[in-house]
C-alpha positions in Angstrom: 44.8 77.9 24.6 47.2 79.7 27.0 48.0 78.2 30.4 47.9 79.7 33.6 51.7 80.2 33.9 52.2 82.2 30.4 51.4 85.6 30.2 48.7 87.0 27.7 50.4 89.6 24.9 48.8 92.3 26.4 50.3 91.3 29.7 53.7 91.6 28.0 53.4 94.4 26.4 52.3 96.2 29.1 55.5 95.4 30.9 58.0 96.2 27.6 55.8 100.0 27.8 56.1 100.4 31.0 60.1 99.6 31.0 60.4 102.0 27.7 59.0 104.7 29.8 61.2 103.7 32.9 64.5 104.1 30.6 63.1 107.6 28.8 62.8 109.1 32.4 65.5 107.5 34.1 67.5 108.9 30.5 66.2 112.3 30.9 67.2 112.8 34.5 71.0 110.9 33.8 71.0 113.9 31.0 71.0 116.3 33.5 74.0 118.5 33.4 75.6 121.5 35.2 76.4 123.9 33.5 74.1 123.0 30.7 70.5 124.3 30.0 68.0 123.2 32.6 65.1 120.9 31.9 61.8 123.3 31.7 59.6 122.3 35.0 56.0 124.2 35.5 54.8 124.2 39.2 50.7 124.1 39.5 50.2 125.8 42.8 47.8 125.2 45.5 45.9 127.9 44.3 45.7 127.2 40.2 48.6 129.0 39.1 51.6 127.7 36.7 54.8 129.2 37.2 57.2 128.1 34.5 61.2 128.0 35.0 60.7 129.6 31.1 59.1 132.7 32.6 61.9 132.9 35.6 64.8 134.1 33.6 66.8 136.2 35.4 66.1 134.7 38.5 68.1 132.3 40.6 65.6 129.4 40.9 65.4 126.5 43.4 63.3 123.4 42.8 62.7 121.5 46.0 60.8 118.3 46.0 59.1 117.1 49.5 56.8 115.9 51.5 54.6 116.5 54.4 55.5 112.4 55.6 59.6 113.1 54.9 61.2 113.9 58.4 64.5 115.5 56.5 62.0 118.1 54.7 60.5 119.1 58.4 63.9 120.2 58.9 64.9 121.7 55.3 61.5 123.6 54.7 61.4 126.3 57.2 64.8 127.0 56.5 64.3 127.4 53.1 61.7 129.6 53.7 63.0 131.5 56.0 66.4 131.9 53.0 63.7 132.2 50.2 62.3 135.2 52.4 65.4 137.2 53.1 66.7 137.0 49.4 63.3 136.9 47.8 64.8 141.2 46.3 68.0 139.8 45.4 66.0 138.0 42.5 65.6 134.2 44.2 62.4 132.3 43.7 61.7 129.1 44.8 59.3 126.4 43.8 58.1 123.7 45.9 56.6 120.8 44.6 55.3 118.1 47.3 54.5 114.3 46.3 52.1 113.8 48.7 48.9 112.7 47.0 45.9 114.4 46.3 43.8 113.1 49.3 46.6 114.6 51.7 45.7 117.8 50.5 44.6 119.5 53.3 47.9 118.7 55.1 50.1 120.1 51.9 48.1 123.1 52.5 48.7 123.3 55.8 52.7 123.0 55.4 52.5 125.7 52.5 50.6 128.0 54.6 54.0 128.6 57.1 56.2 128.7 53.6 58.0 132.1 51.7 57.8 129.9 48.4 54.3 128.7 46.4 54.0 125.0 46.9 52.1 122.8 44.5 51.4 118.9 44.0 54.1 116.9 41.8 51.0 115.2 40.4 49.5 118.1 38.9 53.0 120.0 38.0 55.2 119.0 35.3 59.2 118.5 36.1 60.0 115.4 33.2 63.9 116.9 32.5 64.2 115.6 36.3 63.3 111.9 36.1 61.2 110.2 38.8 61.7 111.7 42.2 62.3 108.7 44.7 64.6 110.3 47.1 63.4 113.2 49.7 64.3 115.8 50.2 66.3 116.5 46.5 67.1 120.0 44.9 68.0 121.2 41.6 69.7 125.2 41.3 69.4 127.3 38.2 70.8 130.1 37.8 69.9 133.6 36.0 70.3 132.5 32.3 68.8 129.4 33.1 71.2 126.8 33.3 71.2 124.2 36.1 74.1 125.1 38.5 73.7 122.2 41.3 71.8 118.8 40.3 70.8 117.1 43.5 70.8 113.7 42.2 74.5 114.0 42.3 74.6 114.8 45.9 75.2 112.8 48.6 73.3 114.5 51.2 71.0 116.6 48.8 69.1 118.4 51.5 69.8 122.2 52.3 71.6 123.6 55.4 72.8 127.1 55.7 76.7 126.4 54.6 74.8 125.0 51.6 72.5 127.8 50.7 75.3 130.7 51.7 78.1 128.2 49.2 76.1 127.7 46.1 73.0 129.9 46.2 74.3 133.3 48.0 77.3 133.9 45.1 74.7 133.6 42.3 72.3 136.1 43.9 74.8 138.5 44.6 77.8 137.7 41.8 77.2 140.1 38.8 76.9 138.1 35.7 79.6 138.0 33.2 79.1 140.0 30.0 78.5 137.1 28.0 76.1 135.8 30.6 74.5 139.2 30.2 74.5 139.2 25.9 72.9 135.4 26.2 70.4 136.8 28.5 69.6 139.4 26.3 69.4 137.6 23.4 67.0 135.1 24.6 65.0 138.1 25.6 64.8 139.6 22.5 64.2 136.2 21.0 61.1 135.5 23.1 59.4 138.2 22.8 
């Protein structure tokens, strides 16, 4: 007979699979690494579609994570926007993926309606390479061949600004690639399809 104090086996394992997955996604985002490869993320927009990171090669690509309740996004998101807009031709796409919960939907829509950038739900997206998103706004860069240039866990003030954008994203837009940037393109190309 088990007393009230002691927890039932279920109860325990419950916890140790719950802390297992803690670790794997805590792992995954601490694997992060610039320079290297970035994690594959697909955004499910407000209206249906998925846009992969896969099928953005040769694209500079921001991930931004928000949320209509996050006062720091109020101020990053129209500026964003209004960046995603201007260098939209230069080959810059952004993806904007919101943690608001489903029943706030209306008021995601509403945000995305003023944005240059699809938006979609975290909930209904998949970003697991970045780990569990607990700090708002964050932003991840990748650039054309698809490796992460800036990892916003690693910043201390991870929101954008315009010195920001015009230092790290600006140079990849309009920085011709290397010719072995260009080959490893290429090659992936030709590998893919």
């Amino acid at each position: 007979m088990r007393s009230e104090g002691n927890p039932t086996r279920r109860a325990v394992l419950k916890g140790c699979a719950a802390a297992v997955i803690a670790a794997t996604v805590t792992a995954r985002a601490n694997d992060l690494r610039v320079g290297a490869m970035a994690p594959p993320a697909t955004l499910v927009t407000l209206e249906g579609q998925k846009i992969s990171t896969a099928d953005l090669l040769g694209h500079v690509v921001i991930l931004t994570f928000w949320a209509t309740w996050c006062t720091p996004c109020r101020d990053e998101l129209p500026l964003l926007s209004s960046y995603a807009d201007r260098h939209a031709e230069a080959g810059l796409k952004v993806l904007g993926f919101s943690l608001d919960p489903p029943e706030k939907l209306a008021d995601v829509q509403r945000v995305g309606q003023t944005l240059h950038f699809p938006v979609g739900l975290l909930a209904s997206s998949s970003t697991p390479g970045y780990g569990r998103i607990w700090r708002l706004p964050v932003n991840f860069t990748i650039d054309r061949a698809g490796r992460l240039v800036e990892d916003g866990w690693k910043e201390k003030t991870p929101g954008w600004t315009a010195e920001r954008l015009e230092q790290i994203v600006t140079p990849l837009l309009y920085h011709p690639p290397s010719v072995s940037e260009e080959s490893s393109f290429a090659l992936r190309l030709y590998r893919s399809g």
